[in-house]
N, C-alpha and C positions, 0 to 999 in steps of 0.2 A: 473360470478358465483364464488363465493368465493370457498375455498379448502375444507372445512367443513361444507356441504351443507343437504339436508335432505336425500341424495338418495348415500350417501358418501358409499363408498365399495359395493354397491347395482348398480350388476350389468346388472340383463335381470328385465320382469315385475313383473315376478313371485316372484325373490327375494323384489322388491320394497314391493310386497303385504303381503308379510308373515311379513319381517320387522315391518312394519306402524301398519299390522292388530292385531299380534298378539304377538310381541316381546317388542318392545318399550315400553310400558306402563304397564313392567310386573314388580312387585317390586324386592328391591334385597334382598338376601340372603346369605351376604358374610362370608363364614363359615372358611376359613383362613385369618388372617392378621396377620398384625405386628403395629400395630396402637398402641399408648401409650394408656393408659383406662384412665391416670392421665388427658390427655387435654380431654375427652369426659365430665368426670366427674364435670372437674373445667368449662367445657364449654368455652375453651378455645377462646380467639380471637386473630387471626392472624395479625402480623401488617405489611407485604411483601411477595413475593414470596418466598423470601429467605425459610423464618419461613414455610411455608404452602407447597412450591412446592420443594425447594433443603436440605433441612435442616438434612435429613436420604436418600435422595436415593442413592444408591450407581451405580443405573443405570447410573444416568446423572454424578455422579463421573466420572465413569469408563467412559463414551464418551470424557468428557472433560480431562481426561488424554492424552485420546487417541489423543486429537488435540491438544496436547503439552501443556497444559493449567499447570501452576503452581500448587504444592500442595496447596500453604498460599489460592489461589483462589478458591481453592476445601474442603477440611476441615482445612483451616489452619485459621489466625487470619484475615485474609482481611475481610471489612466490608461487610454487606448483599447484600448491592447493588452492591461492586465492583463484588461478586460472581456472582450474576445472571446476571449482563453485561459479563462474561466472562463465562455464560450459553449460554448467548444470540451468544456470538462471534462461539458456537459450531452449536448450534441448525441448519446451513447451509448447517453444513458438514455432518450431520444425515440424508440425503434423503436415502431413501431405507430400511432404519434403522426404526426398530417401534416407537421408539421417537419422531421423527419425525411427525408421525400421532399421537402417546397419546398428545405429546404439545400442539400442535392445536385444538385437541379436547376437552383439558381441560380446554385452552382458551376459546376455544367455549362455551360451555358448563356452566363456574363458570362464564366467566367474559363478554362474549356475544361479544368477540373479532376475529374478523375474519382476520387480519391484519399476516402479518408470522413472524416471530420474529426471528431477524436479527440483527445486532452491529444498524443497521439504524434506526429504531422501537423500541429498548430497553428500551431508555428512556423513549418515551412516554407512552410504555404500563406499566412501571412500577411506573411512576404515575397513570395511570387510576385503577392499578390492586392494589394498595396501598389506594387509596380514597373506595374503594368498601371492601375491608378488613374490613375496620373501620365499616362497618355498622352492625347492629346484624345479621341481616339474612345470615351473615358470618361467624358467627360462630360455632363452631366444632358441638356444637347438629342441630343447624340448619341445615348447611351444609347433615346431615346425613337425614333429613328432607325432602330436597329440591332432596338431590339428593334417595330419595323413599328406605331407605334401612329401610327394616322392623328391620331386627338382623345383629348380626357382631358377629366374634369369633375372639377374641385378643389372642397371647401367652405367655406363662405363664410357669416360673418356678412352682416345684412345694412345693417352699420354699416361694412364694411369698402370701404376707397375703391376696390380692383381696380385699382389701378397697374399689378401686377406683369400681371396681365392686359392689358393697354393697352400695357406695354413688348412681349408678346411679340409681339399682334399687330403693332405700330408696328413690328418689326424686321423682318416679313416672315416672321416662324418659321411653316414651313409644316406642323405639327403643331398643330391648332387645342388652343388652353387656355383652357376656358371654366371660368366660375363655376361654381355653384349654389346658389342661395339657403336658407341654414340658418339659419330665424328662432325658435330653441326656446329663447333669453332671453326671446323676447317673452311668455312662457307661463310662466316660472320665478317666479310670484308669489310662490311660497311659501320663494324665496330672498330676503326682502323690501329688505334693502340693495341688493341686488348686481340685484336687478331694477328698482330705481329708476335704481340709476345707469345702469345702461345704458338706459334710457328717456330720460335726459335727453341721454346720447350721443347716441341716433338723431334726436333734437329737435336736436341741434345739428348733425351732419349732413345734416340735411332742414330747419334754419331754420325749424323748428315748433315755437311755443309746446308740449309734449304736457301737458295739464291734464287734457282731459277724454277718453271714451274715441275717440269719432271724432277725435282729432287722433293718437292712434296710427294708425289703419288707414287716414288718409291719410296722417300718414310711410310707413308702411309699403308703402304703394301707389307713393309717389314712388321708394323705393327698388327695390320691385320694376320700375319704367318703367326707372332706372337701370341693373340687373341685365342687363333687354331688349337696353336698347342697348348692350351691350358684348359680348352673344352667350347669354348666359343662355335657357334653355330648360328648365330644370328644376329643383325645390327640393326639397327634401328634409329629411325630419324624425323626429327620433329621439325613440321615447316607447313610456313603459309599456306602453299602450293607447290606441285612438282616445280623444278629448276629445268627448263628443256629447251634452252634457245643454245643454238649451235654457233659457231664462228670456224675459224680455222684453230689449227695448233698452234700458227704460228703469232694469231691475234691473239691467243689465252695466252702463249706467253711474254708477249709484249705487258700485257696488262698484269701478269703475276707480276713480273721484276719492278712495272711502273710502284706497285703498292707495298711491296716486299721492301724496295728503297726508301719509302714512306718522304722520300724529298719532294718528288714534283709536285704531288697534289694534298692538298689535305681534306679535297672533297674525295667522297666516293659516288660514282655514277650510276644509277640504278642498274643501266644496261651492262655494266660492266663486272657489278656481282653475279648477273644474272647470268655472263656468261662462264666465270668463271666455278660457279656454285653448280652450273648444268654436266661442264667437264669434270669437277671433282666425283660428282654425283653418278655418273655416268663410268667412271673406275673404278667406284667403289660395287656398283652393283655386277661388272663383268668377274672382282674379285669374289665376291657371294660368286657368281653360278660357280667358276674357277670350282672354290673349296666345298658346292653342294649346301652352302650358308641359306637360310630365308630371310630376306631383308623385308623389312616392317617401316611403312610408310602413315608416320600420323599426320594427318594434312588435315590443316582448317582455322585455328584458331587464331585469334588477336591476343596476343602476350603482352600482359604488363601496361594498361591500357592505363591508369591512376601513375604517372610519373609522380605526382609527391609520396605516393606513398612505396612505392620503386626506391627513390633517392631513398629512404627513411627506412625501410626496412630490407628491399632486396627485391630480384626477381623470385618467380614462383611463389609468391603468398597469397594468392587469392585474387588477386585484380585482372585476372583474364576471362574474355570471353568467345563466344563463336563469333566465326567472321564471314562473312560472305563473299568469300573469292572466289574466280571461276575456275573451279578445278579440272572441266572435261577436257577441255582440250592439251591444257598444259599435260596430264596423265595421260591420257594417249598418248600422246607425243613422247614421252619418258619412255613411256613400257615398251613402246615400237622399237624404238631405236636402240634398247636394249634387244630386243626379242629377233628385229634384223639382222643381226651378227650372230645370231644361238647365243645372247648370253643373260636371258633373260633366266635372276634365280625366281628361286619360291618366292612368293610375294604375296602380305598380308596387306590391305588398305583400311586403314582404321580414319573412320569421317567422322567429323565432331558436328559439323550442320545437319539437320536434319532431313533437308529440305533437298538432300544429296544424297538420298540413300539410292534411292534409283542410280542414278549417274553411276557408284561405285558399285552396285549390285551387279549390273551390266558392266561396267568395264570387265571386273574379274569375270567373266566370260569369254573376253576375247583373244585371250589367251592361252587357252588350256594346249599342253600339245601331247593328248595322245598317251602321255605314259602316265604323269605324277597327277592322283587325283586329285583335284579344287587345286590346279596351280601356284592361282592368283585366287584370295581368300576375299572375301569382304568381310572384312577380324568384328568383334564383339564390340556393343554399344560402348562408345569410348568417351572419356572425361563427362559433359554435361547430358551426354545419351545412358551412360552407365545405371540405367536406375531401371523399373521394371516396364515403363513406357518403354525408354530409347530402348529397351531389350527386346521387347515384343517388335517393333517398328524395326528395326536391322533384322528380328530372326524371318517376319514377312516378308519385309524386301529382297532378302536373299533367297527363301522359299517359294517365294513367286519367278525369279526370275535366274535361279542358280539348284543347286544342291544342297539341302541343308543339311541332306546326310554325308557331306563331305567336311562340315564346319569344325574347326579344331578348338572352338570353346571359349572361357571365360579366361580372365585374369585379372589381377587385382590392379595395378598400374599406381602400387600404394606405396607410400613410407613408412609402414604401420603394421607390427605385427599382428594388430586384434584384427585384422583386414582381410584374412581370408575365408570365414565366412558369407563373403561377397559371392563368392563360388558355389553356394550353397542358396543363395538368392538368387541365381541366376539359374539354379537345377530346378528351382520348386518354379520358378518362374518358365524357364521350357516346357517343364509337365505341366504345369496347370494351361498355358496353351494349347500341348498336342492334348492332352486330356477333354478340352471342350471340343477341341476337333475333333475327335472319336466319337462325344457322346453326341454330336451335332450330326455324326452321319457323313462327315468329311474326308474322313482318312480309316482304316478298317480298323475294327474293334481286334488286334490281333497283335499279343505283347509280343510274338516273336520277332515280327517286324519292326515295332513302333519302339518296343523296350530296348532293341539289338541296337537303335540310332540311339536312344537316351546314352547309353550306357560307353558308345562310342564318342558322344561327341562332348559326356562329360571329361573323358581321359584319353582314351586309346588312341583317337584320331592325332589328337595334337602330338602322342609319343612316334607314331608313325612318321607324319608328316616331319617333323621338326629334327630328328635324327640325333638327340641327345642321349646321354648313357646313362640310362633312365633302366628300371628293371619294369 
């Protein structure tokens, strides 16, 4: 029996049934990524793994650091192939590791390769996986095609024009590619160049003198109406912890113009991003309820933690980890005072700690009001929970202590198109759960129930809740 078989993490009958019956053939709906819109739009074609499988992840970086592996071999100048042979030389040492199981699965899956991949197999599968690139049905819309994704939500400054967006709609492509609005320069004060300059980009995008601070959060406004009309429905925002310390209007904007003139100080004050990052934050989520938007809050990690290899190669390669910040109170405090004016929107809480899941389980309960089911979400096992652990551990915590039949699913949070699969790890991973819950005497041996949530919470729920123009 090969390793990636049909009955793969599927492990009493019950789980095989729910899988087959009613998970498997459910389309996708991946409503975070990190996908370029520029290759969906050009319909890109791939021409090696390199390009398709190693070219942005920073997952298989960071393993391949981990087994000593050269920089030049990981994002440095070594050619395509010598990188994915020096993939290959890792992929061994990954047992246990979720890698592991997404390789082989994406093998499975894109190239119909069962074979494990090893220094031994490298070469050959990278000619086989090289001749099959080349064909059309390879390519980036294809691909989205084959592998049943109705929509996708890419992210997006919110300086960025959405062309690529605008070509795919204009062509007819019937796999909707929407934005997402990702405005966390706007909060980077304490990068003070690099937050200037991009303030005066959004000013000159939005044809706004920005001086003082209400002429940010009406840029910011125009580009959110922007986002609207191009299909945008949800923003999304990556950060330590919520931003929720209050002051006046009239201290934020004393403090905008101090840093906006970039003369008085060239320190920045903790307290004073803090205040400033809480009132941006705090616009932007009244503009979500405003337009019916879900804003998506990823709270927890330490970014970019290896400064030499930061300077040397970049942010986002691999050098981050979970952090331990104290999220309860800061998150109340956000959601309240959003939720005290009515303008709390749909709200997804994606925790990277684990040791948080309670915390977030329960908060998204305290909010529900009455009309829109699971309001406030506790989202799917995210960055270093995304594996079939942190999956099981988020679907418990939220099943203990929420609705799970209100959960609106997976998503890939990937740069990679061999990556939606992940979706499919995540279906055999819920059934084989409720599956042993049934056969344990847990939950009622009764698919019209138990298959009615699989089937919902792999698709339906999220096209529901998230209000995209999705069929």
């Amino acid at each position: 029996m090969s390793f990636i078989h049909d009955d793969f993490l599927l492990s009493t009958n019950t789980a095989r049934r729910l899988y087959h019956t009613f998970a498997k053939d459910e389309p996708i709906l991946d409503y975070h990524n990190h996908l370029p819109p520029k290759d969906i739009a050009e319909d890109r074609q791939f021409r090696n793994l390199h390009e398709i499988w190693l070219e942005g992840d920073h997952y298989k970086w960071r393993a391949m650091r981990c087994n000593g592996i050269a920089e030049d071999l990981i994002t440095g100048n070594a050619s395509p192939k010598d990188k994915f042979l020096a993939w290959a030389k890792t992929v061994p040492q990954t047992l246990r590791n979720p890698l592991y199981h997404w390789t082989h699965l994406e093998l499975k899956r894109y190239f119909g390769i069962d074979e494990l991949l090893s220094e031994s197999t490298a070469e050959g599968i990278w000619e086989q996986t090289e001749a099959a690139l080349a064909k059309p049905e390879m390519s980036a819309r294809n691909i989205l095609r084959t592998q049943k994704v109705r929509a996708l939500c890419t992210t997006d400054d919110p300086t960025d024009d959405l062309s690529w967006h605008k070509k795919c709609a204009a062509d007819g492509f019937e796999v909707g590619v929407y934005p997402t609005f990702r405005p966390d320069k706007a909060l980077a004060v304490h990068q003070l160049d690099a937050w200037n300059d991009w303030v005066t980009k959004l000013g000159q995008v939005t044809n706004i003198d920005i001086r003082q601070f209400n002429d940010l959060l009406q840029a910011l406004e125009k580009r959110h109406t922007y986002f609207h009309e191009i299909g945008c429905r949800l923003s999304d925002h990556g950060l330590n912890r919520c931003h929720a310390t209050y002051t006046s209007d009239a201290a934020v904007h004393r403090l905008f113009e101090r840093y906006r003139s970039n003369r008085t100080s060239r320190r920045v004050f903790e307290e004073d991003r803090e205040y400033l990052a809480s009132h941006i934050m705090q616009h932007i989520g009244r503009l979500n309820a405003k337009r019916g938007w879900t804003m998506q809050l990823h709270l927890g990690p330490i970014r970019n933690n290896n400064t030499r290899l930061a300077q040397k190669v970049g942010a986002d390669v691999g050098c981050d980890s979970i952090g331990d910040w104290s999220q309860a109170e800061p998150l109340s405090r956000f959601l309240d005072t959003l939720n005290s004016e009515d303008a709390l929107p749909k709200t997804v809480l994606y925790n990277v700690n684990p040791t948080a899941n309670y915390v977030f389980a329960t908060m998204a309960g305290n909010f529900s009001d009455g009309v829109t089911p699971g309001k406030v979400q506790f989202g799917s096992g995210w960055w270093f929970l995304d594996q079939k652990e942190g999956m099981e551990w988020q679907i418990n915590a939220l099943s203990n202590l929420g609705l799970l039949s209100r959960f609106i699913g997976m998503l890939t949070d990937s740069r990679s198109f061999m990556s939606f699969p992940r979706h499919e790890y995540f279906r055999r991973t819920l059934c084989n759960l409720l599956g042993q819950d049934v056969e344990a005497g847990l939950i009622p041996d009764d698919d019209t129930l138990v298959g009615s949530m699989v089937k919902n919470i792999c698709y339906s729920n999220a096209k529901a809740y998230l209000g995209l123009a999705v069929s």
